[in-house]
C-alpha positions as CSV (number, residue, x, y, z in Angstrom):
1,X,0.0,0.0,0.0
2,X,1.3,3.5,-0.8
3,X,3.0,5.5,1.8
4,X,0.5,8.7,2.9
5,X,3.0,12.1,3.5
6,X,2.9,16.0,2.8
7,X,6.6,17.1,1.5
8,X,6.8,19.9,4.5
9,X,6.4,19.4,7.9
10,X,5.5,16.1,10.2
11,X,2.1,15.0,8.8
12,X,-1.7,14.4,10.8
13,X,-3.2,11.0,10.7
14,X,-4.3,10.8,7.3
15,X,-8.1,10.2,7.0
16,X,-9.1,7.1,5.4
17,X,-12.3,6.4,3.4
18,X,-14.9,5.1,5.6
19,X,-15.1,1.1,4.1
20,X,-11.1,1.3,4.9
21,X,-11.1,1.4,8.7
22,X,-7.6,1.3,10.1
23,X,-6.2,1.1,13.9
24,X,-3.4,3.2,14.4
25,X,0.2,1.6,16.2
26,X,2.6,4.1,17.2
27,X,6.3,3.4,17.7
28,X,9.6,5.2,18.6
29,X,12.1,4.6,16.2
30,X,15.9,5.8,17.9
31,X,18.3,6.6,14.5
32,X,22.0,5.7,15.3
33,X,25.5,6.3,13.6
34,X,28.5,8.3,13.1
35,X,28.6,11.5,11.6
36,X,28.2,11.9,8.2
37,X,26.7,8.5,7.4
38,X,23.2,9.9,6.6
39,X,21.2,9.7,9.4
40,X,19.1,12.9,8.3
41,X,19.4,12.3,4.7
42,X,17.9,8.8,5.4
43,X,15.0,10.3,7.8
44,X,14.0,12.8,5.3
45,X,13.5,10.2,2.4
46,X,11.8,8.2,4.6
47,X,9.3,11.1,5.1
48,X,9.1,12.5,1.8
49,X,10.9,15.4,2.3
50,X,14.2,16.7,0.8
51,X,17.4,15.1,1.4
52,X,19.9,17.9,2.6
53,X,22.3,19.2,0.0
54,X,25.4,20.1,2.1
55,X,25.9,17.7,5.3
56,X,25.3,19.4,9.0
57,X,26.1,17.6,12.2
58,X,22.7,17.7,13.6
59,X,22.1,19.8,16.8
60,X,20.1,18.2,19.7
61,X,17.5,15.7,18.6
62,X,15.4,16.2,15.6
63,X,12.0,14.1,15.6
64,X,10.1,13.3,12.3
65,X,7.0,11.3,11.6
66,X,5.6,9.2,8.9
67,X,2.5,7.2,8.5
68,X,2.3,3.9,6.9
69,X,-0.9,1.9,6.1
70,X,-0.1,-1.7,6.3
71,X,-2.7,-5.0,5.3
72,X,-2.1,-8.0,7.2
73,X,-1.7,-11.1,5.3
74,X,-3.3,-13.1,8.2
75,X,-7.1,-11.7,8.1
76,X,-6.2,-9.1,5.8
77,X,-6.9,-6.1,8.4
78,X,-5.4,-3.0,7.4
79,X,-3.0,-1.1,10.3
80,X,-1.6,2.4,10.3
81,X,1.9,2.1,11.6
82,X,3.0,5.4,12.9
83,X,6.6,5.8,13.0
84,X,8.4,8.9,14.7
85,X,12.1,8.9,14.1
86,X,14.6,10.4,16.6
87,X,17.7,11.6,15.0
88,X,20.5,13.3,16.8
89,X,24.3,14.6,16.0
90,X,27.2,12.2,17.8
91,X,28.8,15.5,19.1
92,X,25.7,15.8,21.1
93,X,25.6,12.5,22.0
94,X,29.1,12.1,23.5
95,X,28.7,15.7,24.9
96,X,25.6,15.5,26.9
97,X,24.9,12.4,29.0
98,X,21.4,12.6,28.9
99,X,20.8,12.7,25.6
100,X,21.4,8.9,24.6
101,X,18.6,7.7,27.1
102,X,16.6,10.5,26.4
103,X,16.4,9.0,22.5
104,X,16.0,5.3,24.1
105,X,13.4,5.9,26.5
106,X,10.4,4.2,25.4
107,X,11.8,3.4,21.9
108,X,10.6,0.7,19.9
109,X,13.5,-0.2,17.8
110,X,16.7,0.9,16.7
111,X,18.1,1.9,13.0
112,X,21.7,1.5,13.1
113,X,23.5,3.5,9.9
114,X,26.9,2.8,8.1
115,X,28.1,4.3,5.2
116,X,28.9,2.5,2.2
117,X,31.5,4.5,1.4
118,X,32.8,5.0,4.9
119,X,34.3,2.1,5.5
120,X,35.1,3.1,9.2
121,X,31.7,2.9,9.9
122,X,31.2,-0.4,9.1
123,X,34.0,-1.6,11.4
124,X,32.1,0.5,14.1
125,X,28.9,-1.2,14.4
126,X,30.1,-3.6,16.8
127,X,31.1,-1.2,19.1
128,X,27.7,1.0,18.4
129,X,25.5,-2.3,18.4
130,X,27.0,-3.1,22.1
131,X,27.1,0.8,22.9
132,X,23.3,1.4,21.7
133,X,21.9,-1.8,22.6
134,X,23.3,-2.5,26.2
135,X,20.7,-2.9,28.3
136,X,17.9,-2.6,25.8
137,X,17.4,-6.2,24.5
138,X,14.1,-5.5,23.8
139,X,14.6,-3.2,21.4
140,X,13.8,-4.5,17.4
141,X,17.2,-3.6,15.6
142,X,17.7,-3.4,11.6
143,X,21.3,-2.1,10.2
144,X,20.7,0.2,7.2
145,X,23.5,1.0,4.7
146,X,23.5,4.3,3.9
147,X,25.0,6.2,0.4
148,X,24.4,2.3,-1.4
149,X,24.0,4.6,-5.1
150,X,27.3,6.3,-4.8
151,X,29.2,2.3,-5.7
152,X,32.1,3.9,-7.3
153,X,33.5,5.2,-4.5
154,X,32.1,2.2,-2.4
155,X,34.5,1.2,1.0
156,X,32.2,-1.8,2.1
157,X,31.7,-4.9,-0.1
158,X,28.4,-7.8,-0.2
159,X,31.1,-10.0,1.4
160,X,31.9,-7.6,4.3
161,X,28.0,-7.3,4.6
162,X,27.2,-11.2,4.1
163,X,29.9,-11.9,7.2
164,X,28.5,-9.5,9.2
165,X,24.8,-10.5,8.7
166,X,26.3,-14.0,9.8
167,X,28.0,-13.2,12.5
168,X,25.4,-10.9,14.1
169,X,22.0,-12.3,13.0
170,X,20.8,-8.7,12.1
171,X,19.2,-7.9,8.8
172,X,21.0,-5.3,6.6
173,X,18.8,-3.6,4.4
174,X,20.6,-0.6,1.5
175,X,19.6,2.7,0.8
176,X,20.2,5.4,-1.5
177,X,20.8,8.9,-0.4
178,X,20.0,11.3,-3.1
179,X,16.5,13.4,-4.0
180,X,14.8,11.3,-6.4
181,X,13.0,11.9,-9.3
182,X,10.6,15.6,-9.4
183,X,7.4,16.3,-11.4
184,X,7.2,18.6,-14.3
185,X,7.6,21.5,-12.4
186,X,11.4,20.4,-11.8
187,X,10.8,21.3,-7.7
188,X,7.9,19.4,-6.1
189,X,9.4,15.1,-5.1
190,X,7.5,12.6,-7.6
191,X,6.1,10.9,-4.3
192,X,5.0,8.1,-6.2
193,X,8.5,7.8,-7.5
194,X,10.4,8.2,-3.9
195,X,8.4,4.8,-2.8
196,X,10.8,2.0,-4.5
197,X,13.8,4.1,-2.3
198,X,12.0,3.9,1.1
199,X,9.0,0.7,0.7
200,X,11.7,-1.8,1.8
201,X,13.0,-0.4,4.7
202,X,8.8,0.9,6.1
203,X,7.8,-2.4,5.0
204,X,10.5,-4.1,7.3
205,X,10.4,-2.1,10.2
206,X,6.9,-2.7,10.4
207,X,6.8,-6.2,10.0
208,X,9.9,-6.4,12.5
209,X,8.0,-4.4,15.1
210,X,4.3,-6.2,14.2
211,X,6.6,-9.7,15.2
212,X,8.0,-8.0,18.3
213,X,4.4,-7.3,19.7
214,X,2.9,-10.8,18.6
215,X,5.9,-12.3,20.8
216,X,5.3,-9.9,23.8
217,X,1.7,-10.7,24.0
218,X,2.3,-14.6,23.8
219,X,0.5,-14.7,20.5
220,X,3.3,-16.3,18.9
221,X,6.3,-18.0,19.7
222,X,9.8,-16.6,19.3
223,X,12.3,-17.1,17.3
């Protein structure tokens, strides 16, 4: 089902036709990575909006919300997931000691962000995995790589990422970084468009968090 956004802003609950009644599911989604991997670049194509032209170490934390309608294969019940992304700078992170629980506290699940072409960021997921994570097993974890389009100047290879998978039973799911296609006008985002750049990663965060909450409530077993 196509993703429901406005290109400025956070967006409302979208209002549904009335034969389409949808329940809404909310989560927290914490963003985490180095600088300069794409942490806002990634948040803003996931919400429709324009991916930054000149990188900016994000200050403080920087919330963003997108709403994806979801029909489950089970009974075929259609679900709004609500996801609100908390994205904040590493300078701020390592500066203020509050901030890293602040952006864990009631979260939901965890994007953790490399760089394709960065390969030190790669080699620093083990060390973010166990700095992110400690404590918060609970937490649904995907690792995103981020700048996948730029494969000319690429630092990480599919063997790298097919050893890691292995070793840390995590999913790692690719991403471009770059605008996509724009209507006729040559400004307004082709929507439409944007969706084969962000379905995979909405669809399996949802899916992720949907199995979380079936195992939590006993409903089925895990894994």
């Amino acid at each position: 089902m196509a993703r429901l956004y406005v290109n400025k802003g956070l967006i409302e609950r979208p209002v549904l036709p009335p034969q389409v009644a949808a329940d809404t599911v909310s989560y927290k989604i914490f963003v985490s990575g180095k600088s300069g991997v794409g942490k806002t670049a990634m948040v803003a194509k996931l919400v429709g909006q324009e991916v930054p032209s000149v990188h900016h170490e994000t200050t403080g934390i920087q919330t963003a919300t997108v709403y994806w309608p979801v029909k489950l294969k089970s009974n075929s019940q259609v679900l709004l997931f609500k996801f609100q992304f908390w994205d904040c700078g590493e300078a701020t992170l390592k500066k203020f000691d509050h901030i890293l629980p602040a952006c864990k506290e009631k979260a939901d699940a965890v994007l953790l962000l490399f760089s394709f072409t960065d390969r030190l960021s790669f080699d620093d997921l083990p060390n973010q995995i166990a700095r992110v994570l400690d404590g918060s097993e609970k937490l649904a974890r995907i690792v995103v790589g981020s700048k996948f389009d730029q494969y000319m100047h690429t630092d990480v290879t599919e063997q790298d990422v097919t050893e890691f998978q292995h070793t840390w039973q995590l999913p790692v799911l690719r991403m471009k970084s770059v605008n996509g296609p724009r209507l006729a006008d040559g400004w307004t985002l082709d929507g439409r468009a944007g969706l084969t750049d962000v379905a995979h990663i909405l669809n399996r965060l949802a899916e992720n968090l949907w199995h979380y909450d079936q195992v939590a409530a006993g409903l089925v077993p895990a894994d």
